[in-house]
Wavefront OBJ file of the C-alpha trace (Angstrom):
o trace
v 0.000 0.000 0.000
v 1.335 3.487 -0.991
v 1.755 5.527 2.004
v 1.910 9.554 2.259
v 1.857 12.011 5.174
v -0.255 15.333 5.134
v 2.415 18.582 5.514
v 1.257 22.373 6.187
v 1.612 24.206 2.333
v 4.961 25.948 2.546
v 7.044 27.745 0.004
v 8.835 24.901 -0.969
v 5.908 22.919 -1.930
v 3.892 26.168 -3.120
v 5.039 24.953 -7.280
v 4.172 21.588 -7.007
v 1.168 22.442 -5.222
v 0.137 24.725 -7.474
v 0.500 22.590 -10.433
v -1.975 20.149 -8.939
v -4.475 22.804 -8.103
v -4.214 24.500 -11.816
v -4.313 20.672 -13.761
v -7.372 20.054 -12.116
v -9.020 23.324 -12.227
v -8.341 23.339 -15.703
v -9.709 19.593 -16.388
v -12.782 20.834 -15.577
v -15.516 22.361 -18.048
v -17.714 23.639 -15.562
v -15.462 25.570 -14.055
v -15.211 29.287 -13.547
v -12.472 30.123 -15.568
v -13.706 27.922 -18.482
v -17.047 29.863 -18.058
v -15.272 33.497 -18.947
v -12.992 31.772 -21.399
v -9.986 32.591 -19.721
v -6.815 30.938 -21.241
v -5.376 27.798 -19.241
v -2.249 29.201 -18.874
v -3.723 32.475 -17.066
v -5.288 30.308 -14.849
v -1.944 28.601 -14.090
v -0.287 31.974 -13.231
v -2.846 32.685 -10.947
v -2.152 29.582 -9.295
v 1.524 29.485 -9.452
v 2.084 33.675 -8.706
v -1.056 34.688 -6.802
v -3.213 32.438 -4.927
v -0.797 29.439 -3.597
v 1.979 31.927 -2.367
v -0.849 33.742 -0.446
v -2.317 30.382 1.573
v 1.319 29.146 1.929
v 2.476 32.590 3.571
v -1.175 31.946 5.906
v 0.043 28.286 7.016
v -3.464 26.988 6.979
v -3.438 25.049 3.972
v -2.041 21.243 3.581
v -0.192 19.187 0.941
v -0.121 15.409 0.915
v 3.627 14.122 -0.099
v 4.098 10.530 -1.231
v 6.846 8.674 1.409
v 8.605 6.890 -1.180
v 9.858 9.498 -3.333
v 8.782 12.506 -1.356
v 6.977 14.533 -4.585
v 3.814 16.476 -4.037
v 0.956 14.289 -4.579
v -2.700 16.195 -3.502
v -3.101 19.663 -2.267
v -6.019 21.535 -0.170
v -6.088 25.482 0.223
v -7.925 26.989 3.378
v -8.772 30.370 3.447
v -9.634 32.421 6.767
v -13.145 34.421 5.778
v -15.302 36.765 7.314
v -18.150 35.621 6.384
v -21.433 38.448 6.715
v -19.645 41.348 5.538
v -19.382 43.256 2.080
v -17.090 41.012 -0.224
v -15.750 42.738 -3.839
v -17.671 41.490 -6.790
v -16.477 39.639 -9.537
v -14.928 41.385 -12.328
v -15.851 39.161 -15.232
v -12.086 39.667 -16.492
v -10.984 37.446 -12.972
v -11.553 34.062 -13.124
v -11.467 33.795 -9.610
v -15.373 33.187 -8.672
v -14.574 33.183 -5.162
v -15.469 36.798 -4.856
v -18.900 36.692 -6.419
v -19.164 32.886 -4.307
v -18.999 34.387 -0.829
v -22.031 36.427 -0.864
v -23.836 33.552 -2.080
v -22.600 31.269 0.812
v -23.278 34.321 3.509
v -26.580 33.814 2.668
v -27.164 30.426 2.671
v -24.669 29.463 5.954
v -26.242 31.977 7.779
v -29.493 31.284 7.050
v -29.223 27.477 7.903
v -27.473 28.159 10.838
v -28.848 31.235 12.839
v -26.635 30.416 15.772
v -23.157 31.097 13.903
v -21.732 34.272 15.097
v -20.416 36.789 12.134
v -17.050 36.401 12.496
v -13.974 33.897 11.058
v -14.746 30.863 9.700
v -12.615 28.217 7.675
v -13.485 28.341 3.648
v -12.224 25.078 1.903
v -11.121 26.582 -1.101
v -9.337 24.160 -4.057
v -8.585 20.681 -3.692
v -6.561 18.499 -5.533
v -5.310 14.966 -5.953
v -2.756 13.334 -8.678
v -4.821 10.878 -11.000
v -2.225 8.346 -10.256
v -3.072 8.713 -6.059
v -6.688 8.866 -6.381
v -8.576 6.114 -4.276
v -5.663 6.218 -1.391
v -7.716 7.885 1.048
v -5.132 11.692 0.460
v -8.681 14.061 -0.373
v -10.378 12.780 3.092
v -6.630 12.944 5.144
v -6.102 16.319 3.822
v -9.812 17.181 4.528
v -9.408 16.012 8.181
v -6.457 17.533 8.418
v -7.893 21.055 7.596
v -10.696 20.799 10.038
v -7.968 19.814 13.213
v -6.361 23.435 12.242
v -8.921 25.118 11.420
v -10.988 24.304 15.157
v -7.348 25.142 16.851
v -6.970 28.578 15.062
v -10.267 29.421 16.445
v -12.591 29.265 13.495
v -16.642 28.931 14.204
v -17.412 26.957 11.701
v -15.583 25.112 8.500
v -17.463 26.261 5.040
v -17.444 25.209 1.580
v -19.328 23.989 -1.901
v -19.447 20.529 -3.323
v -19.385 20.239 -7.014
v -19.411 16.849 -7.367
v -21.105 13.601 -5.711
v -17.419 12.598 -4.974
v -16.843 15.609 -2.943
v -20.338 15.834 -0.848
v -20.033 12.074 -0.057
v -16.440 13.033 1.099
v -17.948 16.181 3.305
v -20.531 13.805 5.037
v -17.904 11.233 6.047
v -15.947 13.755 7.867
v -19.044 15.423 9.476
v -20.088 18.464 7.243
v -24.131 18.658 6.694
v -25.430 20.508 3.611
v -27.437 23.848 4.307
v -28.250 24.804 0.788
v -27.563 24.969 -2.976
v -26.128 27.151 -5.077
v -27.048 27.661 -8.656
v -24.210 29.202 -10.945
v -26.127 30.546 -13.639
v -28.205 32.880 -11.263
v -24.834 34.720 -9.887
v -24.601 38.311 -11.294
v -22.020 40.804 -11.347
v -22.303 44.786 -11.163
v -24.630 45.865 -14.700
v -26.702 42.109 -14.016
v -24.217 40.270 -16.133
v -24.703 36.360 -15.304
v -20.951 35.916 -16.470
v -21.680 32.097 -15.887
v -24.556 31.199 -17.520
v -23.473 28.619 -19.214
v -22.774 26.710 -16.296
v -25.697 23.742 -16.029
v -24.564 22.784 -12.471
v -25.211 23.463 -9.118
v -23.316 23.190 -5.716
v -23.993 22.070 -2.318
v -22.616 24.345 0.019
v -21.304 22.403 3.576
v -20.608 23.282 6.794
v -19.082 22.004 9.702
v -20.156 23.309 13.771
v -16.241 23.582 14.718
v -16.870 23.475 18.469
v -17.231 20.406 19.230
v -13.807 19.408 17.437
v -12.268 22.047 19.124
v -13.536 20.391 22.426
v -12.530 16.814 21.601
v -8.747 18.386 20.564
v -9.079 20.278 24.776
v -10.451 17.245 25.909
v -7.146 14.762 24.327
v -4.708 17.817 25.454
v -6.077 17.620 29.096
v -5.620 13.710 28.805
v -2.079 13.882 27.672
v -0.725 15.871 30.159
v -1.714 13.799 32.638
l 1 2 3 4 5 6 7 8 9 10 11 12 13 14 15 16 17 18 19 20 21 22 23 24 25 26 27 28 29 30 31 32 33 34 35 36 37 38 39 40 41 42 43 44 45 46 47 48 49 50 51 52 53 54 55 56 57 58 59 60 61 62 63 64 65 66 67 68 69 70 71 72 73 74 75 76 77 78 79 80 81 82 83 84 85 86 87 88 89 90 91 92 93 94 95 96 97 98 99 100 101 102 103 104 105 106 107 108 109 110 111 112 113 114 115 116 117 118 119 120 121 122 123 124 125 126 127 128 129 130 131 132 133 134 135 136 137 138 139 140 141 142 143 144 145 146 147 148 149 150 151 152 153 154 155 156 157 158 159 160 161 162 163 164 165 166 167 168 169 170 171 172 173 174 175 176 177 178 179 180 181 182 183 184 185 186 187 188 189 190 191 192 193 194 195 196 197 198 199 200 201 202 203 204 205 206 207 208 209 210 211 212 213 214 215 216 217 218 219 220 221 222 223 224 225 226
């Protein structure tokens, strides 16, 4: 059995990391980026210059490396959001839909779960496993792993949208429960431009009460210094 081990994103592994992210963002045609037409190798540079340096330099995103031969082999970004405030819109020229995302998912985590306070919670941004490594259990380890920090840093709750059947079976096994779904095509941008209309699918978006991990992690603490 292959075996890996899951590593905080650094600046060492921000390249490889990146690569991951980009090949399967790219893969995809329902994507953002694919939905604006933006070149593949724009999307890369974002990757590679922009958004990976930027979680690596936060230190609360992970990278699975293979024990054998040590190279990069699935990656998971976590972004720190305040969720409930004014976000930027999209500007159709960005593929990055994360900015026209959030105010759909302050609507929708909020209004599932009243009790949330407005304040920092854990977004689950890209994720990312090598074809080769798929089946070996790296998507859920990184996944776990992401929650552990994200409870210790603080966060209220851990956030994010499921594309796929693959990734909401995924969120259920490692506790998130769906509050709502998100339909692409209806997002607009500042004029009423629906830059992704052409988008057919929809998203569940997840989320995970963070307290009670964060009370199992003081609970084992307590037990090991004793």
């Amino acid at each position: 059995m292959r075996q890996f081990t899951i590593h905080p994103l650094t600046q060492e592994r921000q390249v490889e990391a990146a690569k991951l992210l980009a090949d399967e963002f790219n893969a995809d045609p329902h994507t953002w980026n694919n939905a604006v037409k933006t070149p593949w190798d724009e999307t890369s540079r974002w990757f590679r210059e922009q958004y990976v340096p930027e979680r690596a330099r936060e230190g609360h995103s992970f990278v699975a490396v293979c024990s054998a031969t040590r190279e990069c082999v699935g990656a998971l970004t976590v972004e720190t959001m305040q969720f409930g405030v004014a976000h930027r819109e999209l500007d159709t020229g960005d593929f990055n839909g994360t900015h026209v995302l959030v105010p759909q998912l302050d609507a929708l985590f909020y209004g599932a779960r009243p009790d949330a306070k407005t304040g920092f919670h854990a977004y689950m941004g890209f994720i990312a496993v090598h074809t080769a490594w798929r089946g070996t259990d790296v998507a859920r380890a990184l996944s776990a792993k992401a929650v552990a920090e994200s409870a210790r840093r603080g966060c209220g709750y851990a956030v994010g949208h499921c594309e796929s059947l693959v990734s909401a079976s995924l969120a259920r096994k490692i506790g998130f429960e769906p509050v709502g779904r998100i339909v692409y095509a209806d997002f607009q941008v500042s004029g009423g431009e629906r830059p992704f209309a052409s988008l057919p699918d929809c998203a569940t978006v997840v989320a995970l009460n963070l307290e009670p991990v964060r009370n199992e992690q003081q609970q084992q603490q307590h037990v090991n210094r004793l």
